[in-house]
Every structure is written in structure tokens, then in C-alpha cells.
C-alpha positions in Angstrom: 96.4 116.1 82.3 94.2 118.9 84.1 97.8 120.9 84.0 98.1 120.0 79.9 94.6 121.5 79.1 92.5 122.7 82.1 89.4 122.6 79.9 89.9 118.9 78.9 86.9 116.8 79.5 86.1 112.8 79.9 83.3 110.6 78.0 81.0 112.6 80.2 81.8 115.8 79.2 82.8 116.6 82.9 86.0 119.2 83.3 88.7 117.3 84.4 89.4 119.6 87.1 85.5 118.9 88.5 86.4 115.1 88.2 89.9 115.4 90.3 88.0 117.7 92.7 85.2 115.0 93.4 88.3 112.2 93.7 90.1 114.1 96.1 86.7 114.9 98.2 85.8 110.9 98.3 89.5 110.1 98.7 89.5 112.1 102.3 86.7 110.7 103.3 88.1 107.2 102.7 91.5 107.9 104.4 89.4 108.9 107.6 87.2 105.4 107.4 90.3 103.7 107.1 91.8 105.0 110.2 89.1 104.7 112.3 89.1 100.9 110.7 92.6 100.6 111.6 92.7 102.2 115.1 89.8 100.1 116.1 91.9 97.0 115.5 94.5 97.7 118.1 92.1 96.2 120.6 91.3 93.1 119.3 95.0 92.6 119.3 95.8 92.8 122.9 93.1 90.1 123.2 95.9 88.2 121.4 98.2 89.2 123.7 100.1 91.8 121.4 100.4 95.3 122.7 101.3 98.5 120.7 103.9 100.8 122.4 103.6 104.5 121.3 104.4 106.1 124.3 108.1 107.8 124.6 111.4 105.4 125.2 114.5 105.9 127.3 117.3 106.9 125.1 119.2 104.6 127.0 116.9 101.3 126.6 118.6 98.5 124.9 115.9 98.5 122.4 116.4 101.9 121.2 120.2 101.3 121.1 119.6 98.3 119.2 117.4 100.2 116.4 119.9 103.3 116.0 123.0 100.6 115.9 121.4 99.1 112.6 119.6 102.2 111.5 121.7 105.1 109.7 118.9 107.7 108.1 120.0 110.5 106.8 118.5 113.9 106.0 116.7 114.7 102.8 114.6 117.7 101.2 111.2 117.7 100.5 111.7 117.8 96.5 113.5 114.2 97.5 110.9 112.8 98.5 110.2 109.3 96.7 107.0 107.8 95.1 105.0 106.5 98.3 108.0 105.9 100.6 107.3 107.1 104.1 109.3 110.1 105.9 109.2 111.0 109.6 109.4 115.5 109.3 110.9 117.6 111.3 110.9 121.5 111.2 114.5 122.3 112.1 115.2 125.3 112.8 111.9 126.5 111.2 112.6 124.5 107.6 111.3 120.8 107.1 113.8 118.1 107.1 113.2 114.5 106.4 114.3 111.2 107.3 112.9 108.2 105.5 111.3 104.9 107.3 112.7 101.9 106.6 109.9 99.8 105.2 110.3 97.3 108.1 108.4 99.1 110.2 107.5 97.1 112.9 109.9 97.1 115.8 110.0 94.0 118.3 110.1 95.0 121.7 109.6 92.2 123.8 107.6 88.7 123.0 104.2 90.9 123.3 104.8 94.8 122.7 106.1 96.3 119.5 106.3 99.6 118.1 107.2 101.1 115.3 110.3 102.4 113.4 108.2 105.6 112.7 107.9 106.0 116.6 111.4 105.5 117.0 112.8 107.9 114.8 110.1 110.8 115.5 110.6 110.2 119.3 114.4 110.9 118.8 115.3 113.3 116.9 118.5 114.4 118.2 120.2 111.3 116.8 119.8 112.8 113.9 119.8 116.6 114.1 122.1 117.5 117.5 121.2 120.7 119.4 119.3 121.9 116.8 115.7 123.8 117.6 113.2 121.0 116.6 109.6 122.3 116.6 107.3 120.0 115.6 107.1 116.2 113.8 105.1 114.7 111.5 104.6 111.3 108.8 104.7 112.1 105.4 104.4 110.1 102.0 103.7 111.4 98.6 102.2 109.8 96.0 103.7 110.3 92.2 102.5 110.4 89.0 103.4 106.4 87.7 102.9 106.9 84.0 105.9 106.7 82.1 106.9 107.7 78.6 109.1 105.4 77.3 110.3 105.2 73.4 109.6 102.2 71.8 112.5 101.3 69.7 114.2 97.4 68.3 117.0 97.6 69.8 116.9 95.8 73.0 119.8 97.7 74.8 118.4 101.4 73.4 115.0 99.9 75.1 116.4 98.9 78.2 118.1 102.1 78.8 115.2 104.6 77.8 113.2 102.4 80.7 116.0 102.9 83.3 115.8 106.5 82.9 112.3 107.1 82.6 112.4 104.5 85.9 114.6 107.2 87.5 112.6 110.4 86.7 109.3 108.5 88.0 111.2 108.6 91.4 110.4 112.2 91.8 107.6 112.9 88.6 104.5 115.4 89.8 102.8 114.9 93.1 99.3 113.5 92.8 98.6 112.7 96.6 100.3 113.9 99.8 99.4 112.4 103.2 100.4 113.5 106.0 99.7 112.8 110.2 100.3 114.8 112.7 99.0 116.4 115.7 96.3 118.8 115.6 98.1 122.1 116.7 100.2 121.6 113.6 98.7 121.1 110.7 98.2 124.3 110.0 101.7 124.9 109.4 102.6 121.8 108.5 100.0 122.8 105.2 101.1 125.8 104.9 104.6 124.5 104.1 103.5 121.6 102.0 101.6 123.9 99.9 104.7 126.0 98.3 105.9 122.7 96.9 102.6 120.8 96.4 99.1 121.8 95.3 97.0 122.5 98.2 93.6 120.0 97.1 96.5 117.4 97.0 97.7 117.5 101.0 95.4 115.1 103.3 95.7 114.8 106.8 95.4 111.0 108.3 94.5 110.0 112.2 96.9 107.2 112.1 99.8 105.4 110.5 100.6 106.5 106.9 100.4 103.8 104.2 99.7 101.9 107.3 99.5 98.0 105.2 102.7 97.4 107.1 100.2 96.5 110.1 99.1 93.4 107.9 102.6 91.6 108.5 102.2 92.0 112.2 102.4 88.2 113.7 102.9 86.6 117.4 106.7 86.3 118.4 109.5 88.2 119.0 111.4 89.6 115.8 114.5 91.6 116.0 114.6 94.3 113.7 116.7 92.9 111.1 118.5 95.9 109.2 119.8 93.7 106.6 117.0 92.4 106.0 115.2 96.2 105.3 118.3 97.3 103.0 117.7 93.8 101.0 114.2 94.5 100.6 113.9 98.1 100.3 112.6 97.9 96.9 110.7 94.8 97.2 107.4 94.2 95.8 105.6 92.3 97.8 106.2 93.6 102.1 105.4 91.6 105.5 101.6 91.8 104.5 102.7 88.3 102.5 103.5 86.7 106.4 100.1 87.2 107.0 98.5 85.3 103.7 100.9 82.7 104.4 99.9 82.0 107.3 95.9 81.6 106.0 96.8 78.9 103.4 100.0 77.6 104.4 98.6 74.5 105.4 95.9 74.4 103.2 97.2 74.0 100.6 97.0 70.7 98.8 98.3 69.0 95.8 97.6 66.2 93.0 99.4 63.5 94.9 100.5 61.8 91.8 102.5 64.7 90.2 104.0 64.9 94.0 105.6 61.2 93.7 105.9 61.4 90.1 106.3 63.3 86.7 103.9 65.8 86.5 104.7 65.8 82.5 103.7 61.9 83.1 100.3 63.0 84.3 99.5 64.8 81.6 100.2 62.0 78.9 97.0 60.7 80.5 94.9 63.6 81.0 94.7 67.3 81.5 94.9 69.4 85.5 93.7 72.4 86.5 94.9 74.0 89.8 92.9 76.5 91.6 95.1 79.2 93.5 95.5 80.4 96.5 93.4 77.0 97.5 95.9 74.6 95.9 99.6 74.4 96.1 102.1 76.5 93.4 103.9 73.4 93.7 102.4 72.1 90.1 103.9 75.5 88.5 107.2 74.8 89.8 107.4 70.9 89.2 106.3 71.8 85.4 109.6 73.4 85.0 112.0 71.2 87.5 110.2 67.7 85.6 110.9 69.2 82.3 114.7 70.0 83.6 114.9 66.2 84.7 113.2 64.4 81.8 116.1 63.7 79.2 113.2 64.0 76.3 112.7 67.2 76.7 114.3 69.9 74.4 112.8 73.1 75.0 111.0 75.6 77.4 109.6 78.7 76.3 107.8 81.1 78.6 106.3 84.6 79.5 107.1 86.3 82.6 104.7 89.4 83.6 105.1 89.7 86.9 107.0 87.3 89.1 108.8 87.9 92.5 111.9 88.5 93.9 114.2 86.0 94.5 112.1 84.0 91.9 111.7 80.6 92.6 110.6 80.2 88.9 113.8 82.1 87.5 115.5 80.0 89.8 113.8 76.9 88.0 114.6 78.6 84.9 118.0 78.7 85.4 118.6 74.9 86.6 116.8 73.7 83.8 119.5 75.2 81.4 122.4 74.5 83.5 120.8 70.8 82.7 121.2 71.6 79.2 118.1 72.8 77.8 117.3 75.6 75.4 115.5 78.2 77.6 113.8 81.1 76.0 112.0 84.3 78.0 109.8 86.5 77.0 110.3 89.3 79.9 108.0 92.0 79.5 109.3 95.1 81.1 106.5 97.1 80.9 105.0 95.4 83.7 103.6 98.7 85.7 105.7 98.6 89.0 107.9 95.6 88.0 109.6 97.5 84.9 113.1 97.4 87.3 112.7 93.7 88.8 112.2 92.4 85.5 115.6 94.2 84.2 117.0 93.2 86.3 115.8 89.0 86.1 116.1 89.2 82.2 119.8 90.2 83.1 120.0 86.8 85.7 118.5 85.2 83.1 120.7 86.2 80.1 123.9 85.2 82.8 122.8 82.0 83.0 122.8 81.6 78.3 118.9 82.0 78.5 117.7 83.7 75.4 115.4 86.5 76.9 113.4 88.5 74.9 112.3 92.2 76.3 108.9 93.5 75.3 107.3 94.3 72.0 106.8 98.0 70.4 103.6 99.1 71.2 101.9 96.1 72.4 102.1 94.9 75.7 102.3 90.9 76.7 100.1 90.0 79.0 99.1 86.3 78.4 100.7 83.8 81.2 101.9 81.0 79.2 104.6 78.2 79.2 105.6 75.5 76.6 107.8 72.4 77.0 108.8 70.9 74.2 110.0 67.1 73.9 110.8 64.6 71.4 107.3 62.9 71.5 105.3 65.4 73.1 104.7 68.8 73.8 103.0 70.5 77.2 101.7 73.5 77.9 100.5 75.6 81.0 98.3 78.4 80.8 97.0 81.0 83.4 94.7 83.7 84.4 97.3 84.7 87.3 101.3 85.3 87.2 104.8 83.4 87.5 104.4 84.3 90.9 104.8 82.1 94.2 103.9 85.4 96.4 100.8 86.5 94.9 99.4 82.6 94.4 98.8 82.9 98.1 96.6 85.2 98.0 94.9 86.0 94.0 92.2 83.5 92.9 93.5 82.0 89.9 93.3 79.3 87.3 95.9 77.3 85.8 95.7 74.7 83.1 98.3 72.3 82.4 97.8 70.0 78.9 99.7 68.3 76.6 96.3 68.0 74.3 98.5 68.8 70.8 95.7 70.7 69.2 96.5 73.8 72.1 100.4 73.0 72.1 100.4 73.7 68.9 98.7 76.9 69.0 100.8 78.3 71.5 104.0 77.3 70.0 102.8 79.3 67.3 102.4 82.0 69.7 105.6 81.8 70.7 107.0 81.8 67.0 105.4 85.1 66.3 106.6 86.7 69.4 110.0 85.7 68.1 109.5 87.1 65.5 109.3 90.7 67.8 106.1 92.3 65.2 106.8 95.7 65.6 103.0 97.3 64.2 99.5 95.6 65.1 98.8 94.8 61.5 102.5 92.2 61.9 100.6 90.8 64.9 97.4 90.2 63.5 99.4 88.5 60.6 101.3 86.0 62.4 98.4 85.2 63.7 95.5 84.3 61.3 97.8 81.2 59.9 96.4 79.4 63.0 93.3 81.0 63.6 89.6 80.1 63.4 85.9 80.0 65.2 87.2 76.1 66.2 90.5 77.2 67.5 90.9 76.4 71.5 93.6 79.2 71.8 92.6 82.8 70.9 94.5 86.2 71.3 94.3 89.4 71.6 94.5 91.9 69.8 91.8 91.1 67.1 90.8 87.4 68.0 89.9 87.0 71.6 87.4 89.9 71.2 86.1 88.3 67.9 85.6 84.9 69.3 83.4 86.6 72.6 81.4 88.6 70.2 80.4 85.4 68.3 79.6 83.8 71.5 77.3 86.1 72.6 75.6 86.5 69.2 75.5 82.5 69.1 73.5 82.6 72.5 71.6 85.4 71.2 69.9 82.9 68.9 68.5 80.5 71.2 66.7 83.5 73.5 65.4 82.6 76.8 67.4 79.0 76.4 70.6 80.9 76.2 72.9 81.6 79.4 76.1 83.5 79.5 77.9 83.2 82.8 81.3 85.5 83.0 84.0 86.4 85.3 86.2 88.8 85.8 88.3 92.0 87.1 87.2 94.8 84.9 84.4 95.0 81.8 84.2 97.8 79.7 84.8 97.0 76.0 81.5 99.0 74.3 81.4 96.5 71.7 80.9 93.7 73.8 78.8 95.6 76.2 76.0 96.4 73.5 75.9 92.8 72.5 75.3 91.5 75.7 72.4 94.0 76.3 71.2 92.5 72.9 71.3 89.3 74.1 69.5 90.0 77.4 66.8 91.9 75.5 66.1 88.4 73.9 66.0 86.8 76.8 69.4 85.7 77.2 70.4 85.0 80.7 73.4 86.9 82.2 75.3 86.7 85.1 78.5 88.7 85.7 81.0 88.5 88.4 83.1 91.4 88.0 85.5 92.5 90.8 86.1 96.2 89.8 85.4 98.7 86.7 82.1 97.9 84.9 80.3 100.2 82.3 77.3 97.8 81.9 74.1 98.4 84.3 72.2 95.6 85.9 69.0 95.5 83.9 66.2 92.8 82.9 68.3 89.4 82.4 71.3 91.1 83.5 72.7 90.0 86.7 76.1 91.5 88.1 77.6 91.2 91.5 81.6 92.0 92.9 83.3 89.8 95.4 86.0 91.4 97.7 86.6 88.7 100.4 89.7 88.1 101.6 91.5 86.5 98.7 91.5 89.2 95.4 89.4 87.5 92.4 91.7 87.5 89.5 90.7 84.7 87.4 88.4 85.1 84.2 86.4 83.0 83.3 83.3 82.5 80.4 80.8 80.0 80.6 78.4 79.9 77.3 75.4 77.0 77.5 75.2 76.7 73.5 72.3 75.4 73.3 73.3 72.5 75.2 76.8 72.3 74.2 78.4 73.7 76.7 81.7 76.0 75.9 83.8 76.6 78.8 86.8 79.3 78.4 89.7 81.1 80.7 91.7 83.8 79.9 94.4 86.3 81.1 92.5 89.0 79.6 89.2 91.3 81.0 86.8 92.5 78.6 88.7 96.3 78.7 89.2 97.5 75.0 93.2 98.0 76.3 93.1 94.3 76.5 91.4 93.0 73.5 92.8 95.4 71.2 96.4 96.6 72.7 97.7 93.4 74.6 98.7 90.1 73.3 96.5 88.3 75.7 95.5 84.6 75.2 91.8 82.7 75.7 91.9 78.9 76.3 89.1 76.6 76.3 88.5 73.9 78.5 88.3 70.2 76.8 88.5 68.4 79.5 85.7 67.0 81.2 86.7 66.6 84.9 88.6 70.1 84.7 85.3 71.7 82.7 83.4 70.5 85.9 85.8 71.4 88.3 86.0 75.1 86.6 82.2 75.7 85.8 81.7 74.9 89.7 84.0 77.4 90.8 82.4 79.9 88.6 78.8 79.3 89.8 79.6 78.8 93.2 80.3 82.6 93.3 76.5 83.7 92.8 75.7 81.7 95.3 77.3 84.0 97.7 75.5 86.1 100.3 78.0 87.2 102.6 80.9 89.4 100.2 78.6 89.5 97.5 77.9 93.6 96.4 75.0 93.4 93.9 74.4 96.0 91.5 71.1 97.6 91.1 69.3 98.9 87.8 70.4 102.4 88.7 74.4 101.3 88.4 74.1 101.5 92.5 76.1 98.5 94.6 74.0 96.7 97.3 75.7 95.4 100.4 75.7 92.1 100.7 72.8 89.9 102.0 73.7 88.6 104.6 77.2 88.6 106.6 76.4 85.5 108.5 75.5 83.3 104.8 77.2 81.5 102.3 80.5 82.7 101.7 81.4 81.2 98.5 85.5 81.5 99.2 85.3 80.0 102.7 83.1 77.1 100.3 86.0 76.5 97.8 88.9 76.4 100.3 86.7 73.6 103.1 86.1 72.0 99.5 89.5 72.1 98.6 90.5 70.7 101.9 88.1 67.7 101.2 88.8 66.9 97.8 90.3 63.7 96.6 92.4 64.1 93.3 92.1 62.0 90.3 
């Protein structure tokens, strides 16, 4: 953008170029906190009995054999370089040369000691380069600019292909971040260098590993480095740093026995379930499918895939239940940022197996998590704040519903019919969807009606002043529109309390609480608690109050209309203001106070002992 129009400004009326230049000052001084973080972790490990190795290897070990047997890099130049892959640097022969790292980077070398692949590679060069003058080596990684401009056009295979290219040129689109570590005697011309093919403000310097969230996969045991395994996974999503996650909830994890013995679609002729991720099992997200495979009543299975993981165990689900005979259709939205080629490549699996899949919308991207089975006596339906996605449900905080209650299966078969449909303006999507749509509705979407409903809520609560509470949660909160009307309500005494995990444009003021929770699972549900003068209103939704939500995603808001599951989500929601130990707290001056107190409450260690206790319906 700064190169577009150097003189553009934001909201604030601040250059860009004065904006990027404060990012790029805060960003350094972030790299350097993380490093020291990171370094000072390497201790605390060899008090598990796992060593690091950096020091230099003989050529002749069997572990170094074993690594160059398996590993075949091969040179590249620096306008090569790849969106955030990481590259060992050599200046050969006085030019830079680079080899990349496979993303497997840790390197087994007994029970106890590891290294690295980036210490194996930058500690022998000559496997790569010969007799040639090597003077100096470094770490390298460059970030890219992500954005991509794709034509939106009806034609699915046109579609496809303009993503595959655009895909291809974000490979090596403008720099936006180059990080680099190296020694100290040569960084001055390792800048020098870097700066005739990147701008200078861009280049930072790092005291340890770059991109160094490989560490997070490191585990007890001795793993050969397993080359197929790397070439496999090269382009995977999600890297070791899931091993670790796993291994916090792996065997906590519990499940509603009865949908384990028996049909879950069963269970919900008698009553709703919600399931709280990462503290309860996926299991029910996977069974919803399987059951609806099994059970010869069942017709139909419509869904929406966002983001889900490779080797999908819910495309794999997919596909079973149609080799059983039923009529599958996929809504695979491939402008997922970062999952545009997985999820090409899954609507083509999909479309193998005879699954109708349908790819994206023009100009409006689907982001509501929602499935439908369809029977001859029934229909169910599963909603979600999170993803198809078995990975990340170890890790995001999420809410799931699962009800065959026919007044929201009906709604979001609707849903599903005007997404067939493929609307291609927002005027076609706001038609297909006022047919079904009113203030008593228990499905909402967006754009238009999720944004309508919240704004009635708020003025609703307005009304009864000091009485009123709104209680919200959520990544990101920055609609204007909504913002003013909460400030409305909190100058009438509303109460307000607001659990939001990143951006926020509304200050903390009289009646307005707000606090952010990073622990270590990432809060990704949202949820919106309304007292109504007694009448409590209890929704959950895949979308944040952002205006590129409510007004240029089809996003979907459920409510809650069963009891048990309104109690069980209203006490997740309060439970997090509880929390003094990962609680920030925002002062009136838009500030963020640390938390309390380390030692306190810590509202995600109280869900998952909670979790571990509970006894299911």
C-alpha cells in the first residue's frame, strides 16, 4: 500500500509510512523478547533430561550420514525464496546461495540429545557446495505479502484456476519481513546484501532459531528423522507443535458416554448437547457424521468446510457416508486464508468420491461452521464457533451445538438452499434470506441479520438501565455501530462485560468492563449473554463483532434453547471474569493491565479439572 500512494493515511490520519515504521520498531523489539524467552528454555529442558547439541559433528558420525542419506537440498537464489520457509545462507564464492530446511527440524541424536536440521546443514556445507570458498553462514526466512487478488467469476473451473495461480505468485509476492541470525561479525554484510533485493527497515536480525515454533513439537524419545515423513508434510498446516497439545488433553478428554455406546442422532431425539473443545472429545463431531452414514433413515448430509486438516478425518467420514449411499453435498470455501490449496485440493477428493461440492461464493466469503442431516422423520443439525478440524480442537476453545430441535433445522436447511442457490450480489443473499427471517428466529446470519439482531439486543437492555447486563465473548470487536450502542447502553447504566481475545476499538469506561485471556489454549468461541429483564437470551456464533463479518461473510448466530446446555454455556462464559491469573484488563485510557495475580484463579485450568469431573446427562 505505502508503495501504491506513499501519502495514504489510516482512520487516524497517520502516514502509512509512519504506521509501518512504528510496526517494524515494536516488531524488533518483540523478536529480541522472544529469543531471550526461547533461549532461556533450553535449561529447563535438560532438567528433563533433553540436551541440545549445537556444537560441530564428525562428518563421519552415523548420525550425520544418516541425515544427508535422506536429505537432498539443493541450491536456490535469493529471489526464490518462499513465503516463511526457512533457508540456511551461504556466501559462496562472495554471492549468497541458499539451501532450504526441511520443516522437520528437529534431529534425534540419541534417546536425550537432539539438534537440529539447520545445524546440520550450516555445519556442512561442502555436501553441498565442494571446494568452493565458503565465507560465512546464516538462517534466513522471508515473510510475503499473503493478500491475494483473485477474480470472482461463476464458473467453478475459471474460479479454481484464477486461485491456483494467484496461489503460485503469492509464493514469491513483495517482501514484508526478513529475519535473519547470524553471528555478529557478519551482519553487516549479510545486510548489506539483503538490502539490494529487500528494503532495508524490512531485514531484522534474531539471537536464536528463526520461526523457531518448531521447538514446540520437541518431546522425550528417540525419533529418527523421518525424510518421508518431511516431503509428505512439507506443505502441512498444522507442524510438530500439535505433538505437544496432544499430549495436554490427550487424556483429558471426555465424552457423553451414551453417544459413545450408542446413536448419537438417538440422543438428540431426546434432547440437545453441547461440547466444549479442547476440554471434550471431537469424537461427537465425527460420530454425527459416521451415525448418520450407519442409520438407514437418513437421506442427506449437507455441510461447510472452512478450514479442516490434512488427511481429514471428517472428509474421510464424508466420503464413507456416500460410499454408504447417501447424498453428500459440500460447501468448500476456498478462500480460506492459508487453506486456499488444501481445500482444492479436498473438494477434488471429495468430487472423486460423487460428492456434490460447491466452491465459494462471489464476493462473500462463508464462514459459518454448520452441518445438516437429513432423515425421513427427523432432521439434525450441528453448529460451531470453531472448524471441521480434529487438529485445532486440541487446542482452540470452542462451542459446538448438536439439535434436532426442528425450529433451527429448518432454518439452516434454508441456509443451505440459498447457498445452492450460489447468490452472486449481497442484495441475492439478503433475499434468500428474509423468507425465514425475524426478531424470534433462533438462527441468524450475516450479512444484514446477525448484526441487526445484536443491535436490538443491546437497545432491548438499554431499556431496563441499571437492571440490564450484556455479557460477550469473543476474538475481535470493532463494528462502530455496535460499539456506539453499547456505550449507550452503559451510559444508562447497562452492565458490560467483554471478553475479547484481540482487536478492540471500544475503551473500558464507566459500566464497561473488558479483559483478554491468552492462556494456553487460544479463545475462539463467541459467545452473547443478554439478562432481558429476566428472560435470559443466550447466543453463539461463528462470527466477531468486525464489520467484515457482519456485513461481508455469511456467518450464522444460534441461540441456545436448551436449558441444561444454556447453563452449561452461560457458566463457561462467566467463569472467564473470574480469572486472575491470564486475565489482561483494560484501563479507561485503552491501556492493558497485567494480570492480577499469577498464582489465582485460572479460569482454563477451572474448565478442564471441571471437565474431568463432570458426569453427563
Amino acid at each position: 500500500m505505502e508503495q501504491e500512494n506513499p501519502r495514504a493515511t489510516d482512520i487516524s490520519q497517520e502516514s502509512i509510512h509512519s504506521i509501518l515504521s512504528q510496526i517494524y520498531g515494536k516488531n524488533g523489539s518483540m523478536l529480541e523478547k522472544l529469543s531471550q524467552e526461547i533461549n532461556a528454555t533450553f535449561p529447563a529442558l535438560e532438567d528433563e533430561g533433553i540436551f541440545y547439541k549445537q556444537a560441530a559433528f564428525d562428518s563421519k558420525s552415523k548420525a550425520v550420514e544418516d541425515f544427508f542419506k535422506q536429505f537432498h537440498g539443493y541450491p536456490v537464489e535469493v529471489s526464490r525464496l518462499e513465503n516463511q520457509k526457512v533457508y540456511a545462507g551461504f556466501f559462496v564464492d562472495g554471492a549468497p546461495v541458499f539451501i532450504k530446511i526441511p520443516k522437520y527440524r528437529i534431529f534425534w541424536l540419541d534417546t536425550h540429545h537432539f539438534t537440529t536440521a539447520d545445524d546440520l546443514i550450516l555445519n556442512f556445507p561442502r555436501h553441498f557446495f565442494g571446494d568452493k570458498k565458503i565465507s560465512f553462514s546464516f538462517t534466513i526466512s522471508v515473510d510475503r505479502d499473503t493478500d491475494l487478488t483473485v477474480t470472482d467469476t461463476a464458473d467453478k473451473a475459471d474460479f479454481i484456476r484464477n486461485m491456483e495461480e494467484s496461489l503460485e505468485h503469492r509464493r514469491f509476492s513483495p517482501s514484508t519481513r526478513i529475519l535473519v541470525h547470524a553471528r555478529e561479525e557478519n551482519k553487516t554484510a549479510i545486510k548489506e546484501t539483503l538490502a539490494k533485493h529487500f528494503p532495508a527497515e524490512q531485514i531484522f536480525f534474531v539471537s536464536g532459531f528463526v520461526h523457531p515454533e518448531f521447538l514446540i513439537g520437541l518431546k522425550k524419545g528417540f525419533h529418527q528423522y523421518d525424510f518421508l515423513k518431511n516431503e509428505q508434510k512439507e506443505n502441512d498446516t498444522f507442524p510438530d507443535m500439535m505433538v505437544r497439545f496432544r499430549s495436554l488433553t490427550k487424556n483429558h478428554r471426555p465424552c457423553c458416554p451414551e453417544i459413545v455406546t450408542s446413536s448419537i442422532l438417538s440422543y438428540l431425539d431426546k434432547k440437545d448437547l453441547v461440547v466444549h473443545f479442547p476440554y471434550e472429545s471431537y469424537f461427537p463431531v465425527l460420530k454425527f457424521i459416521s451415525d448418520a452414514a450407519e442409520n438407514e433413515n437418513v437421506t442427506e448430509i449437507k455441510i461447510t468446510l472452512y478450514r479442516t486438516e490434512h488427511n481429514s478425518r471428517i472428509v474421510n467420514e464424508l466420503v464413507l457416508a456416500s460410499l454408504k449411499g447417501k447424498k453428500i453435498t459440500v460447501f468448500m470455501e476456498i478462500k480460506a486464508r492459508f487453506n486456499e490449496q488444501l481445500n482444492i485440493q479436498l473438494g477434488k477428493i471429495l468430487e472423486d468420491a460423487g460428492i456434490k461440492v460447491i466452491y465459494s461464493l462471489e464476493k462473500l466469503k462463508v464462514h459459518a461452521k454448520m452441518a445438516l442431516v437429513v432423515a425421513k422423520n427427523a432432521c439434525y443439525t450441528n453448529m460451531s464457533t470453531g472448524n471441521y478440524n480434529s487438529e485445532t480442537s486440541y487446542i482452540y476453545s470452542d462451542i459446538a451445538l448438536f439439535t434436532s430441535k426442528p425450529q433451527i433445522a429448518s432454518q439452516v436447511a434454508q441456509i443451505f438452499d440459498a447457498i445452492e442457490k450460489k447468490p452472486t450480489t449481497l442484495s441475492d443473499v439478503k433475499n434468500s434470506f428474509l423468507d425465514f427471517y425475524s426478531q424470534d428466529s433462533a438462527v441468524f446470519t450475516s450479512p444484514f441479520f446477525i448484526k441487526r439482531k445484536i443491535i436490538s439486543l443491546i437497545q432491548a437492555e438499554a431499556k431496563h438501565g441499571a437492571e440490564g447486563c450484556i455479557v460477550a465473548k469473543m476474538n475481535n470487536l470493532g463494528d462502530e455501530d455496535i460499539i456506539m450502542e453499547l456505550e449507550r447502553a452503559a451510559h444508562k447504566g447497562v452492565k458490560i462485560m467483554l471478553n475479547v481475545r484481540g482487536i478492540c476499538q471500544l475503551y473500558a469506561q464507566e459500566n464497561i468492563r473488558i479483559i483478554s485471556i491468552v492462556g494456553k489454549f487460544l479463545e475462539h468461541s463467541r459467545i452473547f449473554y443478554f439478562k432481558n429483564g429476566g428472560a435470559e437470551k443466550l447466543f453463539v456464533s461463528s462470527s466477531d463483532w468486525l464489520r467484515r463479518n457482519l456485513d461481508k461473510r455469511l456467518e450464522i448466530m444460534f441461540e441456545i434453547l436448551d436449558s441444561e446446555c444454556f447453563e452449561k454455556i452461560k457458566h463457561i462464559l462467566m467463569s472467564y471474569f473470574k480469572d486472575e491469573s491470564h486475565a489482561h484488563e483494560m484501563s479507561e485510557d485503552g491501556t492493558w493491565l497485567p494480570p492480577k495475580n499469577v498464582d489465582g484463579f485460572c479460569a482454563q485450568d477451572a474448565l478442564l479439572q471441571e471437565t474431568l469431573t463432570q458426569s453427563f446427562p
